[in-house]
C-alpha positions as CSV (number, residue, x, y, z in Angstrom):
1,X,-29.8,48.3,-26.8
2,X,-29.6,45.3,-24.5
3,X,-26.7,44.0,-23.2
4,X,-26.1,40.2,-23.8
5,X,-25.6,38.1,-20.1
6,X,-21.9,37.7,-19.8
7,X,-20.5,33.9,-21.0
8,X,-19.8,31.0,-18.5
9,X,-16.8,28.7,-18.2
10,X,-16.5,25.1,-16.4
11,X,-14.6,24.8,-14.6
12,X,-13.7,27.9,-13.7
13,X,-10.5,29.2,-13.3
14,X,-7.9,26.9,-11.4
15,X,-5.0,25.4,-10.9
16,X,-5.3,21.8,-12.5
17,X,-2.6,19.0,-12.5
18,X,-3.6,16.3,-15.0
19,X,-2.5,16.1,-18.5
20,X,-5.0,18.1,-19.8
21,X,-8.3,20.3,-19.0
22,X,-11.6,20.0,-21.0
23,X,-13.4,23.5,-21.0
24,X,-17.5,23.7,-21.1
25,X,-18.6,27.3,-22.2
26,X,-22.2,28.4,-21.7
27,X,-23.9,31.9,-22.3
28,X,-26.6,31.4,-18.9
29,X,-29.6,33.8,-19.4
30,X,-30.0,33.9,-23.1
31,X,-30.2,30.5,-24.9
32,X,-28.9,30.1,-28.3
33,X,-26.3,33.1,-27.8
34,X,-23.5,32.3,-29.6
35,X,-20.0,32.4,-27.5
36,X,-16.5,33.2,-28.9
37,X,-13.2,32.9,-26.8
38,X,-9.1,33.1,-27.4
39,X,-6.7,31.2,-25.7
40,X,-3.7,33.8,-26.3
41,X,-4.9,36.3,-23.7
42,X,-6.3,38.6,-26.5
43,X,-9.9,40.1,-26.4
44,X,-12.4,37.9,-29.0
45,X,-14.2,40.0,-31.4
46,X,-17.7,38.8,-32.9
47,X,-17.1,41.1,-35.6
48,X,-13.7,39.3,-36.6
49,X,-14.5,36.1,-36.4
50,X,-10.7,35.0,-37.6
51,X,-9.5,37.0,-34.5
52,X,-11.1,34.2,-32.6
53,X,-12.7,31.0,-32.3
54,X,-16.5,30.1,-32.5
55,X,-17.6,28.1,-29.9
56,X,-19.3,24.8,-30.6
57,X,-18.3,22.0,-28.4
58,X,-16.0,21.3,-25.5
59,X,-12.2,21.7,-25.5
60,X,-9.0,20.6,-24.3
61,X,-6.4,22.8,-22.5
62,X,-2.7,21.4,-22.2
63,X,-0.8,24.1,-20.6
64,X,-1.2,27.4,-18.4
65,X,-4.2,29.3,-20.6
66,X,-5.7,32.3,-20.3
67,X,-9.1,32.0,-21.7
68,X,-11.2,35.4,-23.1
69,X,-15.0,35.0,-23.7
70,X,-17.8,36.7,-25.1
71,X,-21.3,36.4,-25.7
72,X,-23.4,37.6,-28.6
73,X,-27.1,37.4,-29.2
74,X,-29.4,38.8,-32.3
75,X,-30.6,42.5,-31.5
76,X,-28.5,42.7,-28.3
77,X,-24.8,44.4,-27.8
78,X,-21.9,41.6,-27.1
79,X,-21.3,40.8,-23.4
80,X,-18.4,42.1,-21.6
81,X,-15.5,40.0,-22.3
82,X,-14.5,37.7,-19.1
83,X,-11.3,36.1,-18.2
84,X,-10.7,32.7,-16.4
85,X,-6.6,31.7,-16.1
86,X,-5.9,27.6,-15.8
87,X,-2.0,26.8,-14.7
88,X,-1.0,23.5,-15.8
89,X,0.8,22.4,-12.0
90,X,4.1,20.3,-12.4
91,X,5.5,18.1,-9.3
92,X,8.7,19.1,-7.9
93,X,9.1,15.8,-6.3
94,X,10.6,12.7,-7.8
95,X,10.4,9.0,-6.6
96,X,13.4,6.8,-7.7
97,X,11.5,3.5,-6.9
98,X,12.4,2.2,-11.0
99,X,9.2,3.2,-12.2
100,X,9.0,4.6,-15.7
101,X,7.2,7.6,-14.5
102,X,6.2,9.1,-10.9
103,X,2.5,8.1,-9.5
104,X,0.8,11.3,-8.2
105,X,-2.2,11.3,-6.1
106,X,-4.3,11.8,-9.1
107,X,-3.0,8.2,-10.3
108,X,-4.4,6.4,-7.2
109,X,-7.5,8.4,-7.4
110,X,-8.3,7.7,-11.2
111,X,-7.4,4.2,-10.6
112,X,-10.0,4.0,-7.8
113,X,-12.9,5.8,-9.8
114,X,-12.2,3.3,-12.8
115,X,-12.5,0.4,-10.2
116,X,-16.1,2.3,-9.4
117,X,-16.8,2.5,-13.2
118,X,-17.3,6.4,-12.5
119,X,-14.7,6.8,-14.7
120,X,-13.3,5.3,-18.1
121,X,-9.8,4.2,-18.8
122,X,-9.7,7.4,-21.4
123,X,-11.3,10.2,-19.3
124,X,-10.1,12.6,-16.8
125,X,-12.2,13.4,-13.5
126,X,-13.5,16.9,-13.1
127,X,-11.5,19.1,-10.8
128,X,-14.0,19.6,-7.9
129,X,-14.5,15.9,-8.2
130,X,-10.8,15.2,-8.3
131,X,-10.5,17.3,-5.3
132,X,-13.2,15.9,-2.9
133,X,-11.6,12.6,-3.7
134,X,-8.1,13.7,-2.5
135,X,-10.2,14.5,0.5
136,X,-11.0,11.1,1.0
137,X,-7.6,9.7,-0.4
138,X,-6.4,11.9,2.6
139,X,-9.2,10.7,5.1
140,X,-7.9,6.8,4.5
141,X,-4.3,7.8,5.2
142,X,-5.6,8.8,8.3
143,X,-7.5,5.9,9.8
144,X,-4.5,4.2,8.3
145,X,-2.4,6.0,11.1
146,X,-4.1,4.4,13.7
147,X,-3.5,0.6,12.7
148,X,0.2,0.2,13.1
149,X,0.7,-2.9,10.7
150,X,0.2,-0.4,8.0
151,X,3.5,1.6,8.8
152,X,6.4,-0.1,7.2
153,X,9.5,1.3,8.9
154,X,10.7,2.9,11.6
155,X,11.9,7.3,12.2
156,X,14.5,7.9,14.7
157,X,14.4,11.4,16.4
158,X,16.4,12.9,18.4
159,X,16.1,15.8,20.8
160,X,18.1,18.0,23.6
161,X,16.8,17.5,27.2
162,X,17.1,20.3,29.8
163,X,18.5,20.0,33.0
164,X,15.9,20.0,35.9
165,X,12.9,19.1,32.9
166,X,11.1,15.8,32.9
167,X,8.1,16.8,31.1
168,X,8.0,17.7,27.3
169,X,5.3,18.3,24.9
170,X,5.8,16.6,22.0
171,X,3.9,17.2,18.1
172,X,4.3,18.9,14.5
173,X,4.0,22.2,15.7
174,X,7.2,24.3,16.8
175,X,5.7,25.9,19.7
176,X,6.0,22.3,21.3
177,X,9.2,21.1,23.1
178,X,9.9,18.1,20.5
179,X,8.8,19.0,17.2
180,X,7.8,16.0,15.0
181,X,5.3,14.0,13.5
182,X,2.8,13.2,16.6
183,X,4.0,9.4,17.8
184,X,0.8,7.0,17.6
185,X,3.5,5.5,20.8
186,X,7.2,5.4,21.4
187,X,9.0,1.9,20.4
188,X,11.9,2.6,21.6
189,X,13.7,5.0,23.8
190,X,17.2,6.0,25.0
191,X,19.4,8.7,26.2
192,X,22.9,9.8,24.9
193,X,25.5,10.5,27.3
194,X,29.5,10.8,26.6
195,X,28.7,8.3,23.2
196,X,27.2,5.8,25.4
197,X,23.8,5.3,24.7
198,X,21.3,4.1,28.0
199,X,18.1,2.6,27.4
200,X,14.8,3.8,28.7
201,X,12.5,1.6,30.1
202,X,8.6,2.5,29.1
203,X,6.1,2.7,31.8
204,X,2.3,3.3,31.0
205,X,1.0,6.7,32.3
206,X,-0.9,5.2,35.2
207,X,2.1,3.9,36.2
208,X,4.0,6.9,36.1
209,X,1.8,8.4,38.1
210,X,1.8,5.8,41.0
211,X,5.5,6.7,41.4
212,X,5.7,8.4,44.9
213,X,8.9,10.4,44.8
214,X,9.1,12.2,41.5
215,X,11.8,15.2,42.6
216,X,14.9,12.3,42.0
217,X,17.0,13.7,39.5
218,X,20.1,11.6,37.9
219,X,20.2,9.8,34.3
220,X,17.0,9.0,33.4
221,X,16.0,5.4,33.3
222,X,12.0,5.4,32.7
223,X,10.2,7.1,29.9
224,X,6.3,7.4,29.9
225,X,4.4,8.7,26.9
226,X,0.8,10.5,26.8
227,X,-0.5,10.3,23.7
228,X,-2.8,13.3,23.5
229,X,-4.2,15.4,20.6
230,X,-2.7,17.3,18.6
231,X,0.3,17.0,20.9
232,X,1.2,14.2,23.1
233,X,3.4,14.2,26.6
234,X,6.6,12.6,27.3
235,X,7.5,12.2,31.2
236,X,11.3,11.0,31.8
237,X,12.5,9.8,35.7
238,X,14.7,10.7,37.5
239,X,14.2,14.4,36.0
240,X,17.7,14.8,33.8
241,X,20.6,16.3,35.7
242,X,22.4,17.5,33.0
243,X,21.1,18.3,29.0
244,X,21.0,14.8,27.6
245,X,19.8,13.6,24.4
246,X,16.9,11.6,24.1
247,X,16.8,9.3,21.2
248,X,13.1,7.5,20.4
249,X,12.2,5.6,18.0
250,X,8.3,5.2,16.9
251,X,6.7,3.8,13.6
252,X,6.8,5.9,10.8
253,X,3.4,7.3,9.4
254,X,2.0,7.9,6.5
255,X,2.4,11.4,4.7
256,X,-1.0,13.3,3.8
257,X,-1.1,14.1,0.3
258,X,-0.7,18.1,-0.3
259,X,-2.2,18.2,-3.6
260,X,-3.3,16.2,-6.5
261,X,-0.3,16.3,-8.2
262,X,1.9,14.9,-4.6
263,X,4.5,12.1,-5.4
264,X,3.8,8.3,-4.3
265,X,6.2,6.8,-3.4
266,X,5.7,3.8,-1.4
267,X,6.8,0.4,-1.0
268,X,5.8,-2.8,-3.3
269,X,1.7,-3.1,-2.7
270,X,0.4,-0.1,-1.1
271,X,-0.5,1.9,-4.0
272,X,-3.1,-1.3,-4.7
273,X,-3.8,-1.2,-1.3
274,X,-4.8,2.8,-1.4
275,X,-6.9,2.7,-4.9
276,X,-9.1,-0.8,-3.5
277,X,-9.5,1.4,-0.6
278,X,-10.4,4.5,-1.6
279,X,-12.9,2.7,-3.9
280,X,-14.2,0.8,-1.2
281,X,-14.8,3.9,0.7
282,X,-16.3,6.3,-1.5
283,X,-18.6,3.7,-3.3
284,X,-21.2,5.0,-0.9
285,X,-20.5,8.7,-2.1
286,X,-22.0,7.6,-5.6
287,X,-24.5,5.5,-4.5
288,X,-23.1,2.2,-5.9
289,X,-22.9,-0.8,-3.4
290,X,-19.6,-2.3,-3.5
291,X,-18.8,-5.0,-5.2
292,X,-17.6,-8.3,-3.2
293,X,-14.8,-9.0,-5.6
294,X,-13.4,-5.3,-4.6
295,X,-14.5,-5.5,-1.1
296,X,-12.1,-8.9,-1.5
297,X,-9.5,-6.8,-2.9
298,X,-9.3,-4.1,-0.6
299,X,-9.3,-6.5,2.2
300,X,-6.5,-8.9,1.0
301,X,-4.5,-6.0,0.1
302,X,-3.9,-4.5,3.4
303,X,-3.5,-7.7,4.7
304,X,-0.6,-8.5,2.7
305,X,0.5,-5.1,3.8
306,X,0.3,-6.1,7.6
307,X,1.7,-9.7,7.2
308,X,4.6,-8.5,5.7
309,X,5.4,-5.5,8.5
310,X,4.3,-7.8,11.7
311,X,7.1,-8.2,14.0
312,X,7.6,-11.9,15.6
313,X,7.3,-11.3,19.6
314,X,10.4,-12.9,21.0
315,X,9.3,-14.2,25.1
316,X,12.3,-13.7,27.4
317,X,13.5,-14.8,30.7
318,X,12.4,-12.7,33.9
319,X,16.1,-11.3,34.2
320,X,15.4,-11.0,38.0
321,X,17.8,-12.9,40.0
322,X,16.9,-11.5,43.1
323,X,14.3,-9.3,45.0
324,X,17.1,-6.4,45.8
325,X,16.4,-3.8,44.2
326,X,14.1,-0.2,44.3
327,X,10.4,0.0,43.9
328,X,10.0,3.4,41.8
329,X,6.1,3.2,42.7
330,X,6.0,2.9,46.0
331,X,9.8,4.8,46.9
């Protein structure tokens, strides 16, 4: 006797973070085969129907499940019984901003697909859509990281020198000299030397470049940053004489979201500021124009954003009282 095709779920199995799953079951191959499945991680049995349930419409999963199905058709032997496993993911980060509850990713991203009327205020997204649109959630952060009025403070770091070095690579890998979070460009910059700290002054690349004698050593007095990809350069003169510490100071970015499920936790506006956004940007993806009240939205948001992080440029006197001193271009 024939064997009935084996049974379908959607989605299949996954790790999924939102409050609950909805499960599709399907027998592909043979229509109007009849589908039974457990939840308990037991085999279903057509021929004990209370050993199981009778599929008949879509379902809701809360927790980690392990679902069992099996198909049965008229005249044909039952399928072989297939297994699909869901864990329920929980966030092991906490943001203590006074919110009643922590906004995940999957917050911003519902929010932005309600704005899009993809989604109603009652339903939750697939998972492969939920996922693409973390894609893009992630793909904003990062042209965000390229407009510094988005960043809204400041990351010291600090790191050991070695005497005789004046060039360092510098980037989120440790196989580079500084490791951290590639600089966009260095603020501020100082070295460390018996508690007293010496600032740096920043010269442009080109400029470091022009300087004719570079084999000066003594406490460094000019830093020069080449922003490159996916590490950058950081040139110090005179080369360090001694191990130092160099102190620099450059905007803090924004953190890529790992998973739906990620913490946000972010200061007053830019959680707005990510859903208009995010709507903005994937109206395309769906084939809707986008609306000029949202395109308003999204574009008053991050302005608020940038008019609250701009920094007042204070003009100062030329400090140069007289023309004695040494020209590090030309030696």
């Amino acid at each position: 006797m024939a064997q009935t095709p084996n049974p379908q779920a959607s989605p299949e199995s996954c790790n999924f973070y939102t409050d609950y799953l909805q499960i599709t079951l399907s027998c592909p191959g043979q229509e109007g085969a009849s589908v039974y499945y457990t939840l308990d991680g037991t085999d279903p049995n057509p021929y004990t129907p209370s050993s199981c349930y009778y599929y008949t419409m879509p379902f809701k999963i809360y927790d980690t499940t392990t679902l069992k199905i099996v198909s049965w058709y008229c005249g044909y032997d039952t399928s072989s019984v297939v297994t699909y496993t869901y864990t329920k993911q929980q966030s092991s980060t906490e943001c203590k901003d006074g919110s009643t509850r922590n906004t995940t990713a999957l917050d911003i991203i519902k929010r932005a697909l309600r704005l899009l009327n993809v989604l109603a205020s009652d339903e939750e997204p697939e998972t492969r859509l939920s996922q693409d649109c973390l894609t893009q959630l992630n793909w904003l952060i990062d042209s965000f990281m390229n407009e510094r009025l988005m960043t809204y403070c400041y990351k010291l770091d600090s790191f050991s020198l070695i005497n005789g070095q004046s060039q360092y690579t510098i980037g989120n890998d440790s196989d580079y000299d500084f490791e951290t979070t590639l600089p966009l460009d260095i603020d501020y910059a100082y070295i460390r030397y018996n508690n007293i700290d010496y600032k740096l002054d920043k010269i442009d690349y080109k400029k470091y470049n022009e300087i004719a004698l570079k084999t000066t050593s003594g406490l460094p007095k000019f830093i020069s940053y080449n922003r490159n990809f996916p590490y950058g350069y950081i040139y110090l003169y005179p080369i360090p004489n001694q191990d130092y510490t160099l102190y620099i100071m450059q905007k803090k970015q924004f953190t890529k979201f790992d998973s739906l499920t990620s913490v946000v936790c972010l200061p007053p506006g830019y959680k707005d500021c990510l859903a208009y956004n995010l709507a903005s940007k994937m109206a395309l993806e769906f084939g809707k124009p986008v609306p000029a009240d949202l395109r308003d939205f999204a574009i008053k948001s991050k302005n608020a954003i940038k008019s609250k992080n701009i920094e007042p440029i204070i003009m100062k006197p030329d400090n140069f009282i007289s023309n004695d001193y040494f020209n590090i271009i030309t030696g």
